[in-house]
Backbone as JSON, one array per atom type, in Angstrom:
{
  "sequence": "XXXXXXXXXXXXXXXXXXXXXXXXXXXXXXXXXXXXXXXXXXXXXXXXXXXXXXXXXXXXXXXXXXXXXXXXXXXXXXXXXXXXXXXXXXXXXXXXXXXXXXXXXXXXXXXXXXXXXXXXXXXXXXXXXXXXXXXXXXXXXXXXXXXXXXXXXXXXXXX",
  "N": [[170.62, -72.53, -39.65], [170.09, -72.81, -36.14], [171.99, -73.84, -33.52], [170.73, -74.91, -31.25], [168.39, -75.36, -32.0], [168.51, -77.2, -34.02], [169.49, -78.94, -31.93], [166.82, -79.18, -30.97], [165.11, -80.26, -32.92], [165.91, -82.75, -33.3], [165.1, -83.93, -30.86], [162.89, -84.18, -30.94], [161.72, -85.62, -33.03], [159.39, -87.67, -34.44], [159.37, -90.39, -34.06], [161.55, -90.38, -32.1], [163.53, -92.37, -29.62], [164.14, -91.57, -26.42], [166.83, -92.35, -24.25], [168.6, -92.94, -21.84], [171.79, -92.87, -20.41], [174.46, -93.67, -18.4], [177.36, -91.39, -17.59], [180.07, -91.19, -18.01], [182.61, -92.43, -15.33], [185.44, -91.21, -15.87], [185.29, -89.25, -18.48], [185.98, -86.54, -19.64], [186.23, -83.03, -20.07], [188.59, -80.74, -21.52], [188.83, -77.1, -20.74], [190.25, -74.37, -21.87], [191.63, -71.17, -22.9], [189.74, -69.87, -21.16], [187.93, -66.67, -21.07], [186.16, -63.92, -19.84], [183.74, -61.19, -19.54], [182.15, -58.05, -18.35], [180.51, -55.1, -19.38], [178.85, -51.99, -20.24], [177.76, -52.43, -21.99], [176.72, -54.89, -22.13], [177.56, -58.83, -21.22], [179.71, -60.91, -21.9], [181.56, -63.96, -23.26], [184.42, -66.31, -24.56], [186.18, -69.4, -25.24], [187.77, -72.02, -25.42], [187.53, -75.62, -26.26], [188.2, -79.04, -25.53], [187.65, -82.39, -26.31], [188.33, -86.27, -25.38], [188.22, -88.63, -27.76], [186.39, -91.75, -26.82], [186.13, -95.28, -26.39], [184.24, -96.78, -24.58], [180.97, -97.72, -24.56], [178.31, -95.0, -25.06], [180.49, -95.59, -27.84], [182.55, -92.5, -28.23], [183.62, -89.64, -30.08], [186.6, -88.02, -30.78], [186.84, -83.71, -29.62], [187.17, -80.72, -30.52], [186.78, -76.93, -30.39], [185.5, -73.75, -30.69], [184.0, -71.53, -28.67], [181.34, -68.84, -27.74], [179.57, -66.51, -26.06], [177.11, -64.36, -25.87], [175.34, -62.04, -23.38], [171.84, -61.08, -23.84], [170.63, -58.99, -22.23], [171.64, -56.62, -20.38], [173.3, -58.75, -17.95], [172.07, -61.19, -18.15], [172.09, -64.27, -19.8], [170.29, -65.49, -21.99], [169.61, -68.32, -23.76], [171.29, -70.96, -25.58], [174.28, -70.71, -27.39], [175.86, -71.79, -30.33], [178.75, -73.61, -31.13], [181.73, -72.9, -32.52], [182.53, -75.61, -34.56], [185.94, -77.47, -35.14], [188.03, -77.86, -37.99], [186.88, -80.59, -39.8], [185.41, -82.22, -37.69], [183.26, -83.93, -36.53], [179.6, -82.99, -35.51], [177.36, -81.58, -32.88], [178.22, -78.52, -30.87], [177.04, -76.71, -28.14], [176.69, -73.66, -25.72], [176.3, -72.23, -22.68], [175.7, -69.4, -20.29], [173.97, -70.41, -17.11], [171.7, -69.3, -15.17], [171.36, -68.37, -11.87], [174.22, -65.77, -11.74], [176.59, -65.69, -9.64], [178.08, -63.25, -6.58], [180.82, -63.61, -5.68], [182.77, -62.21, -3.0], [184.96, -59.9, -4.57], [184.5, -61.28, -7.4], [182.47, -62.51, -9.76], [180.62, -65.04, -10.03], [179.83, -67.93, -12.15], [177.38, -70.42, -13.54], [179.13, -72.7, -15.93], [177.44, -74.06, -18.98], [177.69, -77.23, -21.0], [176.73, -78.56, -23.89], [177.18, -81.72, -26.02], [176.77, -83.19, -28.96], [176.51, -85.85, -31.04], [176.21, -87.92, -33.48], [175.49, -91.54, -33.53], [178.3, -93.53, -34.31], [177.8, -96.52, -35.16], [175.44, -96.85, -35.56], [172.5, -96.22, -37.4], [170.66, -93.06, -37.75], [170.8, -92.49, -34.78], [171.82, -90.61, -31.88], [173.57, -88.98, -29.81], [174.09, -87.21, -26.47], [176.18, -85.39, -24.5], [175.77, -83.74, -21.05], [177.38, -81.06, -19.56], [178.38, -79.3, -16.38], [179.98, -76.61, -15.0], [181.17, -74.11, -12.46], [182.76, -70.56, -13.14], [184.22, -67.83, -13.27], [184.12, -64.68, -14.2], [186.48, -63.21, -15.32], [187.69, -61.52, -16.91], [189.86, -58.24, -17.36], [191.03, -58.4, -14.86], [192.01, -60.89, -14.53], [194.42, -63.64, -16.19], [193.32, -65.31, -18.72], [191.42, -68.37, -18.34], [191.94, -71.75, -17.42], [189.96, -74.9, -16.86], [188.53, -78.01, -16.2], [185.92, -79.62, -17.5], [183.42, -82.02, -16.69], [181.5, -84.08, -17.7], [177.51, -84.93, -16.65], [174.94, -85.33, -17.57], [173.39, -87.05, -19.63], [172.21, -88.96, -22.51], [170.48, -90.94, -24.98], [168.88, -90.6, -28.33], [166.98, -92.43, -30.37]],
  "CA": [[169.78, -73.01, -38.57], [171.17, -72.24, -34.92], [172.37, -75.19, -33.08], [169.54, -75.15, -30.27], [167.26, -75.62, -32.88], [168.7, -78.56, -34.31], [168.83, -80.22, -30.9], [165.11, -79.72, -30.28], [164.36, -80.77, -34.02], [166.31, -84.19, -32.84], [164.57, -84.49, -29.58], [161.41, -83.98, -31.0], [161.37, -86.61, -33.92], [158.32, -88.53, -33.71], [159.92, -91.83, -33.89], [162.79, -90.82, -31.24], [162.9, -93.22, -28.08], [165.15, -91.47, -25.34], [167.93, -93.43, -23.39], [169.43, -92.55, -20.31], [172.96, -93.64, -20.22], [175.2, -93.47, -17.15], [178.01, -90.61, -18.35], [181.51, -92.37, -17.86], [183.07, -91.39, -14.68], [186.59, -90.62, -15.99], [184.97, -88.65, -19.18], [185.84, -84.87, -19.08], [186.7, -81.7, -21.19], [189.11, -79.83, -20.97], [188.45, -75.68, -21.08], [191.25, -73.48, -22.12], [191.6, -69.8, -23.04], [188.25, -68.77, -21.19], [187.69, -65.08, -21.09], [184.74, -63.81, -19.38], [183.51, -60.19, -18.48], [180.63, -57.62, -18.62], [180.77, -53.48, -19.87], [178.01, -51.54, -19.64], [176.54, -52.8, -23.27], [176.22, -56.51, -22.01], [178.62, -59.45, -21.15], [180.49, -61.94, -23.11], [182.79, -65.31, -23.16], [184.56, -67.17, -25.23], [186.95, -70.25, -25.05], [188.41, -73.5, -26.53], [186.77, -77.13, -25.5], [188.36, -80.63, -26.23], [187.04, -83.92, -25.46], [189.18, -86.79, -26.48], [187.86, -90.04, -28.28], [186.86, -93.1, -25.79], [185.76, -95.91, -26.95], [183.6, -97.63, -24.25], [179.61, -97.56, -24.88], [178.67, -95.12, -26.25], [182.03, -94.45, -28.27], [182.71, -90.66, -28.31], [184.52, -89.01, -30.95], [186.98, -86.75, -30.13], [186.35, -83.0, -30.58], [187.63, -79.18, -30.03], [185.85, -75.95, -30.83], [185.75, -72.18, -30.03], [182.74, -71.29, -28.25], [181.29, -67.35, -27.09], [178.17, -66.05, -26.11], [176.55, -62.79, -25.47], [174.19, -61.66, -22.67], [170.7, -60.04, -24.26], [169.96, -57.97, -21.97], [172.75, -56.45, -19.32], [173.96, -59.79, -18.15], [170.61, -62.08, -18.25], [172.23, -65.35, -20.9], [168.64, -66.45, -21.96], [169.79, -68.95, -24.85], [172.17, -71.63, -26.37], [175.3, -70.12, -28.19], [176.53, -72.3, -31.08], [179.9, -73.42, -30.92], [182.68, -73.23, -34.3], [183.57, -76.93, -33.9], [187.29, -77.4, -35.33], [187.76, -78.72, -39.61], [186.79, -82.09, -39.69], [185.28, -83.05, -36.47], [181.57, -84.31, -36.86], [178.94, -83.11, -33.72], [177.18, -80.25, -32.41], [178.31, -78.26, -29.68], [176.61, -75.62, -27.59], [177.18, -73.27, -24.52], [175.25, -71.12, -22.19], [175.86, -69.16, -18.99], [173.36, -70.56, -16.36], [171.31, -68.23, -14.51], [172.01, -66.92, -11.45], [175.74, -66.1, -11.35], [176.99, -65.29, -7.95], [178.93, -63.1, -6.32], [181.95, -64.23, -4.21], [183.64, -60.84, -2.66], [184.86, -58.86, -5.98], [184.62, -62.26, -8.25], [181.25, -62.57, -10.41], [180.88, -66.87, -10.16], [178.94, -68.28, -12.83], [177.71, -71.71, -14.04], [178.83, -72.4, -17.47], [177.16, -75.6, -19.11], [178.1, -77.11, -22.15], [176.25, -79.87, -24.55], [178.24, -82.05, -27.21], [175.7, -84.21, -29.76], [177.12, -86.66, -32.02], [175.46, -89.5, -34.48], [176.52, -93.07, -33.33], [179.21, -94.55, -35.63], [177.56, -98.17, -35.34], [173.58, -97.33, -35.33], [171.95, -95.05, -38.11], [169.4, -92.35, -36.98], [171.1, -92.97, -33.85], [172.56, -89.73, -31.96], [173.99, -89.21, -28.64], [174.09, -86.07, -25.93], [176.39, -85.53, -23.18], [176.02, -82.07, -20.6], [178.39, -80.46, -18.49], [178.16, -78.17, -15.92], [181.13, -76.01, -14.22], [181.27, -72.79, -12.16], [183.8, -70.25, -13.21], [184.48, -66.65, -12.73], [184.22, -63.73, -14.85], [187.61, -62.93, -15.5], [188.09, -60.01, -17.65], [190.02, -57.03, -16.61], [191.58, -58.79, -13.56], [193.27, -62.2, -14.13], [194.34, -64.13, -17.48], [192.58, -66.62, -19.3], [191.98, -69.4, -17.58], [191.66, -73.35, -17.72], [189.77, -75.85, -16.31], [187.9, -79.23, -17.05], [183.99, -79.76, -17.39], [182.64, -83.28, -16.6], [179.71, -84.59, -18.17], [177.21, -85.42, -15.68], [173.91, -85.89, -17.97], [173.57, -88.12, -20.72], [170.99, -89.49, -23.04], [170.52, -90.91, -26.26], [167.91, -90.46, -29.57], [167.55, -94.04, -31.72]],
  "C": [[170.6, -72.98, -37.28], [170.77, -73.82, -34.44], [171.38, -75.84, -32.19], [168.64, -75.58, -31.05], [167.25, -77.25, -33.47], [168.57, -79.74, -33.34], [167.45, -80.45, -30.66], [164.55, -80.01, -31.52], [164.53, -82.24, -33.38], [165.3, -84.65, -32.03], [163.36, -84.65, -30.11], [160.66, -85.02, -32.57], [160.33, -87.62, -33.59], [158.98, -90.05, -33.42], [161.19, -92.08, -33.06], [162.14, -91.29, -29.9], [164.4, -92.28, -27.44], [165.86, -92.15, -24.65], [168.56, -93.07, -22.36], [170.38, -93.14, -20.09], [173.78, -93.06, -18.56], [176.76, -92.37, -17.67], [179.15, -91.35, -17.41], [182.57, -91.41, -16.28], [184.75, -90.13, -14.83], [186.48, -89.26, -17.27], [185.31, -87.45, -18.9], [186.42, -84.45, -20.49], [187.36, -80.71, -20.62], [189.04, -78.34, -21.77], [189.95, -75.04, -21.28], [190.77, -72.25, -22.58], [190.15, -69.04, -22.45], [188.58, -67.31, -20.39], [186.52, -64.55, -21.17], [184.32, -62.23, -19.21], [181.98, -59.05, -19.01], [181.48, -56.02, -18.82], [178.9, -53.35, -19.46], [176.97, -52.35, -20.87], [176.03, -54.32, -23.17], [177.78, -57.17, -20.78], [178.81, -60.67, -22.17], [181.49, -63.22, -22.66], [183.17, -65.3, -24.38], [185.71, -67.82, -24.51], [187.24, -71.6, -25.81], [188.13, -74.35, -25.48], [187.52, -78.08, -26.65], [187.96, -81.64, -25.77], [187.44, -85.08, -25.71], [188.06, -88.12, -26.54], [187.31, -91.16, -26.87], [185.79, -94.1, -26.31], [184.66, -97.08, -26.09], [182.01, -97.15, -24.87], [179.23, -96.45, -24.53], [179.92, -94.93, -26.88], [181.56, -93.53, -28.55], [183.61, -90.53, -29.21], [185.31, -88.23, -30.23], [186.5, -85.09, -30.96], [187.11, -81.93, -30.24], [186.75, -78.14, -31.3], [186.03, -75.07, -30.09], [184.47, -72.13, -30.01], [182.81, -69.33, -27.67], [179.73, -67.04, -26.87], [178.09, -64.72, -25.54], [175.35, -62.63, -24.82], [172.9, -60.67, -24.07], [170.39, -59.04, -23.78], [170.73, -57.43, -20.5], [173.39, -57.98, -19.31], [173.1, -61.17, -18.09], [171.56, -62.93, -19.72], [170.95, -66.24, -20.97], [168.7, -68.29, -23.08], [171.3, -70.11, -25.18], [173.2, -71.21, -27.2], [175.94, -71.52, -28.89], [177.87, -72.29, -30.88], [180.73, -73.6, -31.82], [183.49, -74.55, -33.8], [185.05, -76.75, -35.31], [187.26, -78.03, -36.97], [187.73, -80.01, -39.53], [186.18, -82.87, -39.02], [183.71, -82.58, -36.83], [180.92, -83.86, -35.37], [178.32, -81.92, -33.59], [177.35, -79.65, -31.15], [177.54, -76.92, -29.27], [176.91, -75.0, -26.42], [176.31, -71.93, -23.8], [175.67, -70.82, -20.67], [174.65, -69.62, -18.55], [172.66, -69.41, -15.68], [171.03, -68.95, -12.89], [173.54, -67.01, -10.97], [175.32, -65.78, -9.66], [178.07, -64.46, -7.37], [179.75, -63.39, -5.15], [183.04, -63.38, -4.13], [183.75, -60.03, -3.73], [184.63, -60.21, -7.29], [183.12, -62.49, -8.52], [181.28, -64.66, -11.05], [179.45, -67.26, -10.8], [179.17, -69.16, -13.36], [177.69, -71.99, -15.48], [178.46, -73.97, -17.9], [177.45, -75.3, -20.94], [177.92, -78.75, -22.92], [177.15, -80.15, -25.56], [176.78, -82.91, -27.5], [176.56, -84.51, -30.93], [176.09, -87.79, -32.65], [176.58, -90.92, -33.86], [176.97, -93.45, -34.53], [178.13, -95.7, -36.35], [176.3, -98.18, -35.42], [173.29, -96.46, -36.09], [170.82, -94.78, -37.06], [169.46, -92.6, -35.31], [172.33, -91.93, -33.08], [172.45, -89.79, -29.9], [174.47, -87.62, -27.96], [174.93, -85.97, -24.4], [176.57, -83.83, -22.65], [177.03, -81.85, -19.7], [178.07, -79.51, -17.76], [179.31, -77.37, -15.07], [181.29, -74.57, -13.44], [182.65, -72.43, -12.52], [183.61, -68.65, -13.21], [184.68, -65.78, -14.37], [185.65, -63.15, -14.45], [188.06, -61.86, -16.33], [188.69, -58.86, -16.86], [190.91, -57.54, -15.73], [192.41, -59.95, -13.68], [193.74, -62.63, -15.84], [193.64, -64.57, -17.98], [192.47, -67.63, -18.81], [191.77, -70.84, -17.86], [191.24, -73.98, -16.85], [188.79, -76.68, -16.7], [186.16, -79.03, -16.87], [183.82, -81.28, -17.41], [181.41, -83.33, -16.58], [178.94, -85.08, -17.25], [175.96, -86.03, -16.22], [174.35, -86.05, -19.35], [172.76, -89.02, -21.48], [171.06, -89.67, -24.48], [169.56, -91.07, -27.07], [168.2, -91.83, -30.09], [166.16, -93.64, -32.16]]
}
């Protein structure tokens, strides 16, 4: 079952009430190894996401995972890309280029967002969603790999 799917089974439980939490301002993730670029047959990512533990309301687990996605159709990202979370670590993560990148001089700037969903420890049937959103640059071909953080900005929870 692909990961998008599972979130909109969640969301869509008759008996879920939605929550709107305030996402923590110090909260973030940090991005490593991303590698971005386009050919003629599409474009592509991937990269490594961690998020560490914090324990105010809701507590967060910590997590890491290798994420990638693939354009459908030239570079059009219509969809949710599943992400291989790490052995052990409970949650679902997902990732999707935004539409419309941008270009800035020779640099192709695009927003990459990126959901984490976890079950609350302390509440059965009780699951929790935080998003991210970050611009970053198609990098292939031209620079290394690069790093930088994503802060959660939306935030909501299923009971």
């Amino acid at each position: 079952m692909r990961t998008s799917t599972v979130f909109a089974t969640l969301a869509a439980t008759a008996a879920a009430t939605p929550v709107a939490i305030r996402a923590a301002a110090d909260y973030q993730w940090a991005v490593t190894e991303w590698d971005a670029g386009c050919n003629n047959a599409g474009c592509d990512y991937t990269f490594r996401i961690a998020g560490p533990a914090a324990t105010d309301y809701p507590a967060r687990p910590a997590f890491a995972a290798t994420c990638s996605g693939k354009s459908v159709d030239s570079k059009v990202f219509t969809s949710y890309a599943g992400c291989q979370m790490d052995a052990g670590i409970k949650g679902s993560l997902v990732s999707k280029i935004n539409e419309p990148a941008e270009l800035l001089g020779s640099r192709t700037v695009v927003p990459l967002q990126v959901s984490f969903q976890f079950a609350d420890p302390s509440q059965d049937n009780t699951y929790w969603n935080y998003t991210g959103v970050q611009n970053t640059t198609f990098n292939r071909g031209g620079s290394p790999p690069q790093s930088f953080a994503i802060i959660p900005k939306e935030s909501f929870g299923i009971a």
